[in-house]
C-alpha positions as CSV (number, residue, x, y, z in Angstrom):
1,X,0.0,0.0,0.0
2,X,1.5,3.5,-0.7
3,X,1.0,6.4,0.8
4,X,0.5,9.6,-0.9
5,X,2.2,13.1,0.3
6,X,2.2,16.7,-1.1
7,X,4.7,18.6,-0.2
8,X,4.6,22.6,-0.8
9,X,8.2,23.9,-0.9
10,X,9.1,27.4,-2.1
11,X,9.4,26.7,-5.4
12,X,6.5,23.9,-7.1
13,X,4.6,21.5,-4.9
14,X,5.4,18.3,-5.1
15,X,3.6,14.6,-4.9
16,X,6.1,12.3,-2.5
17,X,5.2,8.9,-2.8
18,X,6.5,6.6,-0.2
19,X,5.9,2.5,-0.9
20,X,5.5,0.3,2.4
21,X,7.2,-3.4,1.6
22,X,7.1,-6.4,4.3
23,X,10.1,-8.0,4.9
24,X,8.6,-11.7,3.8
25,X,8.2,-13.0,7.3
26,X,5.1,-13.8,6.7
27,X,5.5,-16.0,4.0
28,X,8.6,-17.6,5.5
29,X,6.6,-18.4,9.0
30,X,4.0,-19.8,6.5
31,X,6.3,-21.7,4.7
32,X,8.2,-23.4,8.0
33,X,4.8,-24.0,9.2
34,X,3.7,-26.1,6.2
35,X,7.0,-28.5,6.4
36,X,6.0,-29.0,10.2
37,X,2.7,-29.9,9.1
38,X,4.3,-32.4,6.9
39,X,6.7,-34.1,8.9
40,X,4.5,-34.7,11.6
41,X,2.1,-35.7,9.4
42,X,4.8,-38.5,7.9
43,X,5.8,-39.4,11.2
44,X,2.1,-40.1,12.8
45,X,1.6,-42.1,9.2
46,X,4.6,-44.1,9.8
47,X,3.9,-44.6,13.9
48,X,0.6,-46.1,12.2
49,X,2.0,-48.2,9.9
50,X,4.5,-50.1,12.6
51,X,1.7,-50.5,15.3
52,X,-0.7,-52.3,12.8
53,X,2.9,-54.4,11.7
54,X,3.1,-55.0,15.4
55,X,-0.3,-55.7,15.8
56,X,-0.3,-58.5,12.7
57,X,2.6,-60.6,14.5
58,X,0.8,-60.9,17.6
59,X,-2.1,-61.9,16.2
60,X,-0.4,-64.5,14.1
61,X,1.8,-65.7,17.2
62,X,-1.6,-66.0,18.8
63,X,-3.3,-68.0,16.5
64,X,-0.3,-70.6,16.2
65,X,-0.4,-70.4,19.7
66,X,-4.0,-71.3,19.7
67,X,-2.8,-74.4,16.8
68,X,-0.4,-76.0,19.0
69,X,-2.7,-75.8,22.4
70,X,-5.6,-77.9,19.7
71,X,-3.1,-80.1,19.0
72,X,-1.7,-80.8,22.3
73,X,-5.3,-81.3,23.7
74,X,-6.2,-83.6,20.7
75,X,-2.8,-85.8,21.4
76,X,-4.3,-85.9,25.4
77,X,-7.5,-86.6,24.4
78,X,-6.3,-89.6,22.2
79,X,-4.9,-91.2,25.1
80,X,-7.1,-92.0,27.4
């Protein structure tokens, strides 16, 4: 935005126009904010991604646990 200024001297009058620039902090805080975003986003993806890994093995330890405890308690059964 500029800001417009006569000036009256002794000799002509004058229009002084003086232009007000940011700096670009703005833009810079915008831009550092957006690569935060990002990264954490990446990261809480990524956290996901391991605990559902994590979450798959146990379940599949689980379940051959459950096998071998059938099979076990067929064998005993058999016995008798």
């Amino acid at each position: 935005m500029a800001d417009e200024r006569i000036v009256t001297s002794d000799t002509a009058p004058h229009t002084t126009v003086i232009e007000r620039r940011g700096g670009g902090g703005t833009a810079m805080i915008a831009v550092v904010l957006l690569i935060a975003v990002l990264i954490g986003g990446f990261y809480l993806f990524s956290r996901q991604g391991a605990q559902n890994s994590k979450d798959a093995a146990i379940t599949s330890a689980a379940k051959s646990v459950g096998g071998a405890a059938d099979k076990v308690g067929d064998a005993v059964g058999s016995d008798k």
